[in-house]
C-alpha positions in Angstrom: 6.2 19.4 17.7 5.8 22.3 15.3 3.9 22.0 11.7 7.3 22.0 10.0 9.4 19.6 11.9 7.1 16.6 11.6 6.6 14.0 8.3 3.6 15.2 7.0 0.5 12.5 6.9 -2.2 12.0 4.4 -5.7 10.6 5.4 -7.0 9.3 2.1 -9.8 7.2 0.6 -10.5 4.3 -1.2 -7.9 4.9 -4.2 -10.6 3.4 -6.6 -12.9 6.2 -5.9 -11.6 9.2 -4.0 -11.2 11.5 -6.0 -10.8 14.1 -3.9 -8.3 12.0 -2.2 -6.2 11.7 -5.8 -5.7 15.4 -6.0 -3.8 16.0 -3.3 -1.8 13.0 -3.3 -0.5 13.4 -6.7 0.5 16.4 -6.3 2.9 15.4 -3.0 4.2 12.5 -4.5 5.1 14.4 -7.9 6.8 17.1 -5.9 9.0 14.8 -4.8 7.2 15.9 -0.9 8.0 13.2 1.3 4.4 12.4 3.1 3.2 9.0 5.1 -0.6 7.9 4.1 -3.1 6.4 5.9 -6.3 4.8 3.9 -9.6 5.6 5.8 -12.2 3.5 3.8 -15.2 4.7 2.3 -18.5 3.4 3.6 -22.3 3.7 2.0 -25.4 1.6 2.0 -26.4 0.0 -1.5 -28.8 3.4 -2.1 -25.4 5.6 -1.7 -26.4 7.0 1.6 -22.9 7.8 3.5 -21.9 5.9 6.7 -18.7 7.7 7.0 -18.9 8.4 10.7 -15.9 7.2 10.9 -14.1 9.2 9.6 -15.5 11.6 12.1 -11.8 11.1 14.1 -9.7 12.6 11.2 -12.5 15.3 10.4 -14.6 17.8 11.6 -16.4 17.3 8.3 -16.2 13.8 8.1 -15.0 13.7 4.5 -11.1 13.1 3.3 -8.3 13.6 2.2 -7.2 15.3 5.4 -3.3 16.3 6.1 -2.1 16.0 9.6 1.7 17.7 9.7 2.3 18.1 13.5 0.3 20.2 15.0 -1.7 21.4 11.4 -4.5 19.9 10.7 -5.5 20.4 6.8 -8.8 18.9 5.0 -10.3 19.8 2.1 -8.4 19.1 -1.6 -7.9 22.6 -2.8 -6.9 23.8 1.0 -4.4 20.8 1.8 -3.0 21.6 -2.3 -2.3 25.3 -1.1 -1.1 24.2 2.5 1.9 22.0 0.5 2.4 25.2 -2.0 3.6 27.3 0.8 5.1 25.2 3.2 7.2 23.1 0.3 7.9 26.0 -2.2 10.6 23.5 -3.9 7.9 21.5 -5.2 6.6 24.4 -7.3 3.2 23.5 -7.1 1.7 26.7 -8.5 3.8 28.8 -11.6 6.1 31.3 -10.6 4.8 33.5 -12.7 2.1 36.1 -10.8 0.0 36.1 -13.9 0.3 32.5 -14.5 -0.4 31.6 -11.3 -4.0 33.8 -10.9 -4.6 31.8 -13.7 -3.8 28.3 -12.2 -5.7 29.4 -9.1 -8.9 30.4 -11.3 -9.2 27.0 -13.0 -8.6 25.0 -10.3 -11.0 26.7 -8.0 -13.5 26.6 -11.2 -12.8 22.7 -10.9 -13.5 22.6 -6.8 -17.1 24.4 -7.6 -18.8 23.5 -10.4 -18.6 20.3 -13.4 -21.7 18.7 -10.8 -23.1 16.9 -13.9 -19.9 15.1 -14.7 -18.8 14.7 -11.1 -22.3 13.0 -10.3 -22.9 11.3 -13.5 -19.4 10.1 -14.3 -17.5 8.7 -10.5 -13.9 8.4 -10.7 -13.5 4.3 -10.9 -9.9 3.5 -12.3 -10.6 -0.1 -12.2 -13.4 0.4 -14.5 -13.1 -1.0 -18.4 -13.6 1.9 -20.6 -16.9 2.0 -21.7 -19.4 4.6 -23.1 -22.4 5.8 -21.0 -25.4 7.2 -21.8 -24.8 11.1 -20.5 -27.0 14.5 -20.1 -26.4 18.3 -21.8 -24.9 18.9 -18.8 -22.1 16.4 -18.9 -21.8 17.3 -22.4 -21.1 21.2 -21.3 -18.9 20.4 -19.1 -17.1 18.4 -21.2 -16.9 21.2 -23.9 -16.1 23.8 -21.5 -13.2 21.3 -20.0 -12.2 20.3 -23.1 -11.8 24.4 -24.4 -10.2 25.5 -20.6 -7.2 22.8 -21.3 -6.9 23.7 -24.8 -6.6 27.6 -23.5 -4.1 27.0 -20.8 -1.8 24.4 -22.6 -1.7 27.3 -26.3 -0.4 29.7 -23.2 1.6 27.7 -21.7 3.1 25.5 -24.0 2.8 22.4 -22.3 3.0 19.6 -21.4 0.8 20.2 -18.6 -1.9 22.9 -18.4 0.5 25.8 -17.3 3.9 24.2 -18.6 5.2 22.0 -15.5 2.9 19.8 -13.3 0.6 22.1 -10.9 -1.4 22.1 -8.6 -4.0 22.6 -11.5 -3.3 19.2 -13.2 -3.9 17.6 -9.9 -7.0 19.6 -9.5 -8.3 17.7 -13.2 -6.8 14.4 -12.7 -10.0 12.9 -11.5 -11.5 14.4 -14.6 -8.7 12.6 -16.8 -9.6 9.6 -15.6 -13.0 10.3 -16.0 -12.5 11.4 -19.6 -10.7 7.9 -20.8 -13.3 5.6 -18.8 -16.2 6.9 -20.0 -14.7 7.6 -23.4 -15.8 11.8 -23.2 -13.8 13.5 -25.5 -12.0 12.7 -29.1 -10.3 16.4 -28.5 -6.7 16.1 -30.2 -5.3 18.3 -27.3 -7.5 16.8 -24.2 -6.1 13.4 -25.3 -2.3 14.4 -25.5 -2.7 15.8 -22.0 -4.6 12.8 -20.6 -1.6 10.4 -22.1 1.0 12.6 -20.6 -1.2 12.9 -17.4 -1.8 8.6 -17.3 2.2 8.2 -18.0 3.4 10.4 -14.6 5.1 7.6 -11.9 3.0 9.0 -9.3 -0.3 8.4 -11.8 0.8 4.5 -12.1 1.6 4.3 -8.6 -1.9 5.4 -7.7 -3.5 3.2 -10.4 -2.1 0.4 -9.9 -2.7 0.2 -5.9 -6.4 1.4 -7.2 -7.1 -2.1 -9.3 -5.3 -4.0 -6.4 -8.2 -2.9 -4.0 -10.9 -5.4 -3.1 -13.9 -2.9 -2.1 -16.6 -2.2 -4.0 -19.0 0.9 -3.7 -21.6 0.1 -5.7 -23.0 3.2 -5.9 -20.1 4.5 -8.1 -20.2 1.5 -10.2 -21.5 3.3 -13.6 
């Protein structure tokens, strides 16, 4: 069976917490790409040390998401986002414009590298009430720098979403929208339009809603 012909499946975490697992999901389900997914649950002791072995049979790296589509065998977000670009160009998943999309590519892979001191400090936890933490200067610059990249794209674009319709950039910041509302980050007029609009997609309430349903608890990301 070749890479096209079979339905595509997606290896994911614990919806609670994966946000690398978020990424590539909303961005299949809001292009409309018909996918299957398979929840691979997240293991670690009480001081956060991994015991994903596990997942050792869906990845070389033992991390998800992973995207099996026949014979293809994707992992990694920003990879499996670019496999599902080119192989479903209906979706639209970057701009069409070449400029636009250099763009889209730069901030998303500016997402994939750096913000350590949010991502660390700040876990993805969509069951979590919103409540204000105690956070570094370097949460605090990544928040500004966040805050000024969406401003950037969205005066460029237009809007609604950071290069006009949903990309494979928004699904690159989701995790970082719902980071933003649960630890109550920014107070940015145009960071919190694009969150609601981001929080109101059907594929956002499909995730967050199986997310609260979810019995496990990592208490390592519990913040």
């Amino acid at each position: 069976m070749s890479g096209t012909d079979a339905r595509p499946l997606l290896v994911i975490g614990n919806r609670n917490y994966s946000s690398w697992s978020l990424r590539p999901w909303i961005a299949l389900r809001h292009g409309g790409i018909e996918f299957d997914d398979k929840l691979a649950l997240l293991d670690f002791d009480g001081d956060g040390t991994s015991n994903n072995e596990h997942l050792a049979e869906f990845s070389p790296a033992k991390r998800v998401p992973v995207l099996f589509h026949g014979a293809i065998h994707v992992w990694e977000s920003l990879a499996i986002l670019e496999y599902a670009a080119e192989t479903w160009p209906a979706a639209q998943l970057w701009p069409a414009d070449k400029a636009a999309r250099a763009h889209a590519r730069t901030v998303a892979n500016e997402m994939h590298a750096g913000f350590m001191a949010l991502r660390s400090e700040c876990p993805m936890n969509m069951r979590r009430p919103v409540r204000a933490i105690e956070v570094s200067e370097g949460v605090r610059g990544d928040v500004v720098r966040i805050e000024a990249m969406w401003r950037d794209c969205l005066e460029c674009s237009g809007g609604p979403f950071l290069f006009g319709a949903f990309s494979n950039a928004d699904a690159m910041y989701a995790p970082v929208v719902n980071r933003f509302h649960t630890y109550d980050l920014t107070s940015d007029k145009a960071a919190r339009g694009y969150m609601e609009r981001m929080v109101a997609l059907p594929a956002w309430q499909e995730w967050e809603q199986a997310a609260r349903t979810e019995p496990w608890v990592i208490e390592a990301e519990e913040v």
